[in-house]
C-alpha positions in Angstrom: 31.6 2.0 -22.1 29.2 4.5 -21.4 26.2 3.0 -23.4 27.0 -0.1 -21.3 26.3 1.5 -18.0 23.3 3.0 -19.6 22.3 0.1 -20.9 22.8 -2.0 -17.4 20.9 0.9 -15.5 18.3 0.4 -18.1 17.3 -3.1 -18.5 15.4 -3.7 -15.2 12.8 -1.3 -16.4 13.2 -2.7 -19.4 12.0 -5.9 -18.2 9.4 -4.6 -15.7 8.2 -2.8 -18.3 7.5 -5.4 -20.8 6.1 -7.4 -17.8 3.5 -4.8 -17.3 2.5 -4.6 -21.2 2.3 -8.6 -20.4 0.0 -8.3 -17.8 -1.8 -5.4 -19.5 -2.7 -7.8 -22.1 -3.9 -10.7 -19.3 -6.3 -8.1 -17.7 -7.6 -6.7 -21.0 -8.6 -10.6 -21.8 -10.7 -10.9 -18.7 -14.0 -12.8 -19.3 -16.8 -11.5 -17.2 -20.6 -9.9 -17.6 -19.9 -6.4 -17.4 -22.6 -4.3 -15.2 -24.1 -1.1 -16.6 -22.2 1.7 -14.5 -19.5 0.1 -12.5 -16.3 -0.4 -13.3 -15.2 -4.0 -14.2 -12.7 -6.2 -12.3 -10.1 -5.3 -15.1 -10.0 -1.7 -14.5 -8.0 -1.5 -11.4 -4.8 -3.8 -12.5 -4.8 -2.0 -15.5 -4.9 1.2 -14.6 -2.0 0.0 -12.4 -0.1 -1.6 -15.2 -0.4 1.8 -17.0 0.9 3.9 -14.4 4.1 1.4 -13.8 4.7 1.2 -17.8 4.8 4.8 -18.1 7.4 5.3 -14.9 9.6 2.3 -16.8 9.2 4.2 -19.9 10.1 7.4 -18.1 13.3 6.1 -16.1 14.8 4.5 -19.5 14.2 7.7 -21.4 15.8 9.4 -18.6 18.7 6.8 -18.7 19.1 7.1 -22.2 18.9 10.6 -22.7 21.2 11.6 -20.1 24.1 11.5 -22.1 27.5 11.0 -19.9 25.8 11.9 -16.8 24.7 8.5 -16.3 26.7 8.5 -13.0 25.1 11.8 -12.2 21.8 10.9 -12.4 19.8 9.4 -9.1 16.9 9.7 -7.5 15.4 10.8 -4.6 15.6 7.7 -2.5 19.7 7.4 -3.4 20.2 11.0 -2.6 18.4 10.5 1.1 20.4 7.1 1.8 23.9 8.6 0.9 23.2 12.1 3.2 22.3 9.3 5.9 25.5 7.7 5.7 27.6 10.7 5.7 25.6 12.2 8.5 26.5 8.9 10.8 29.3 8.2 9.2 31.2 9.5 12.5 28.9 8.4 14.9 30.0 4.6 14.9 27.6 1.2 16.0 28.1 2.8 20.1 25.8 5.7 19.2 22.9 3.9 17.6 21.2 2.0 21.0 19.1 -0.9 19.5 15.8 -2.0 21.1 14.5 -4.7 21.6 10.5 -5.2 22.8 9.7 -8.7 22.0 6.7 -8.1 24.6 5.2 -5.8 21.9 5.7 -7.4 18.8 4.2 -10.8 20.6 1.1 -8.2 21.7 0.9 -7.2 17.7 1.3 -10.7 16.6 -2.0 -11.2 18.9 -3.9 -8.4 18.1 -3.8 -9.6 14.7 -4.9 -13.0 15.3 -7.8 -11.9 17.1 -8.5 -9.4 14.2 -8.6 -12.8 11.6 -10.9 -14.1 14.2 -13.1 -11.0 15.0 -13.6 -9.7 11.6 -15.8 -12.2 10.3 -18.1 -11.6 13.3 -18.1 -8.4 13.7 -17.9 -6.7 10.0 -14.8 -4.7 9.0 -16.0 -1.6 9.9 -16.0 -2.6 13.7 -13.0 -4.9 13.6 -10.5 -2.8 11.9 -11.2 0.3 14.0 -10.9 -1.9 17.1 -7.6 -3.2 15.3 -6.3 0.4 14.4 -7.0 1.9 18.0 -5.4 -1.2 19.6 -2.6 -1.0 17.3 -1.6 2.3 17.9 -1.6 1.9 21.5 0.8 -1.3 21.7 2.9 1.1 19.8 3.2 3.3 22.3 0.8 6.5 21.3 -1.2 7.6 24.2 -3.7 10.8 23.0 -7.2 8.8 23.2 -9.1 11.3 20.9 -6.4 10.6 18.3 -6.2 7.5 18.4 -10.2 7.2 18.1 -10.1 10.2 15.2 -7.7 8.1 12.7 -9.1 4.8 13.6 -12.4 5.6 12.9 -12.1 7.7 9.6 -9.0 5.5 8.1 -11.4 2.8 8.9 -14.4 4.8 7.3 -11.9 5.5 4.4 -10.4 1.9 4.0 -14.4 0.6 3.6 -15.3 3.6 1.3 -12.2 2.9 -1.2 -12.4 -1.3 -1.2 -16.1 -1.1 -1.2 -17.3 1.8 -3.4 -14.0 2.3 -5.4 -12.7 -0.6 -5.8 -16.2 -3.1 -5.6 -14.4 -5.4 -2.9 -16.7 -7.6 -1.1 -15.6 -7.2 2.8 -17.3 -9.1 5.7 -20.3 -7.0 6.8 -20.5 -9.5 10.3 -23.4 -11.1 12.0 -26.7 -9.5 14.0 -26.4 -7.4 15.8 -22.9 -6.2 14.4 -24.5 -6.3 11.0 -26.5 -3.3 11.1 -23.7 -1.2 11.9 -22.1 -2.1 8.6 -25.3 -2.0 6.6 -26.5 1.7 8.1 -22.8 2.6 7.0 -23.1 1.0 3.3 -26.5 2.9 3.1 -25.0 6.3 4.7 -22.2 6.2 2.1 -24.0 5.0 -1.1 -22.3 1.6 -1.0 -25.0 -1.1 -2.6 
């Protein structure tokens, strides 16, 4: 009986994981013209397949070696959800006030639209630090230097990773917006 609970807890990794060896496979058969020194459009999903076959293998050996402590074994995210329940266990559906701000989830909804519509325009660089800034204050944060701070480096950072990293082509706009991106591209190495 115990190897059946074992073998239960088991099998989604199990099949996750031989998913990921599938797809493994697909992204080491990618036809393309590799470029001397940059990475190819294969290495990302793999490296991502990698990393998910080796927490599947790890969670099965974990399963399997674990003896009769199957029931004993969770993980992190279990532990925090049952100390949750027990800690409002008491408190009953009266002490939880929901709220409800269809005025700001309409104001998100638009904010996003007119990112869609702006980005194409105005470059990423421009349109997502708009976006961030405007985000955050629809949500209800209200220090202006912070809001400007983590807009404009998360912004910096999001073009660094997709475009350096990662060799994703984002919009770079139309004149004038365009230099903006391009003196950004040139600051940070980005060809």
């Amino acid at each position: 009986m115990a190897s059946d609970v074992r073998l239960t807890r088991a099998l989604p990794y199990a099949v996750v994981g031989a998913s990921a060896a599938y797809l493994y496979y697909v992204a080491a058969n990618f036809q393309y013209h590799a470029r001397a020194g940059t990475l190819g459009p294969d290495f990302w999903p793999k490296a991502i397949l990698i990393l998910a076959f080796a927490a599947c293998v790890y969670e099965i050996a974990k399963i399997v070696f674990s003896g009769g402590r199957a029931q004993d074994v969770g993980g992190v995210l279990e532990d925090l959800v049952e100390k949750g329940a027990e800690k409002h266990a008491d408190a009953g559906p009266a002490a939880m006030p929901t709220e409800n701000h269809p005025w700001l989830l309409l104001a998100s909804m638009g904010a996003t639209l007119l990112y869609v519509v702006a980005v194409p325009v105005l470059g990423f660089f421009l349109a997502t630090t708009v976006y961030l800034a405007a985000f955050m204050v629809i949500g209800g944060y209200r220090r202006p230097r912070v809001i400007a701070a983590v807009s404009v480096i998360g912004t910096l950072l999001l073009l660094f990773v997709f475009m350096k990293l990662v060799y994703v082509s984002l919009p770079i706009g139309r004149e004038p917006f365009l230099q903006v991106t391009l003196f950004l591209m040139q600051i940070m190495g980005i060809r």
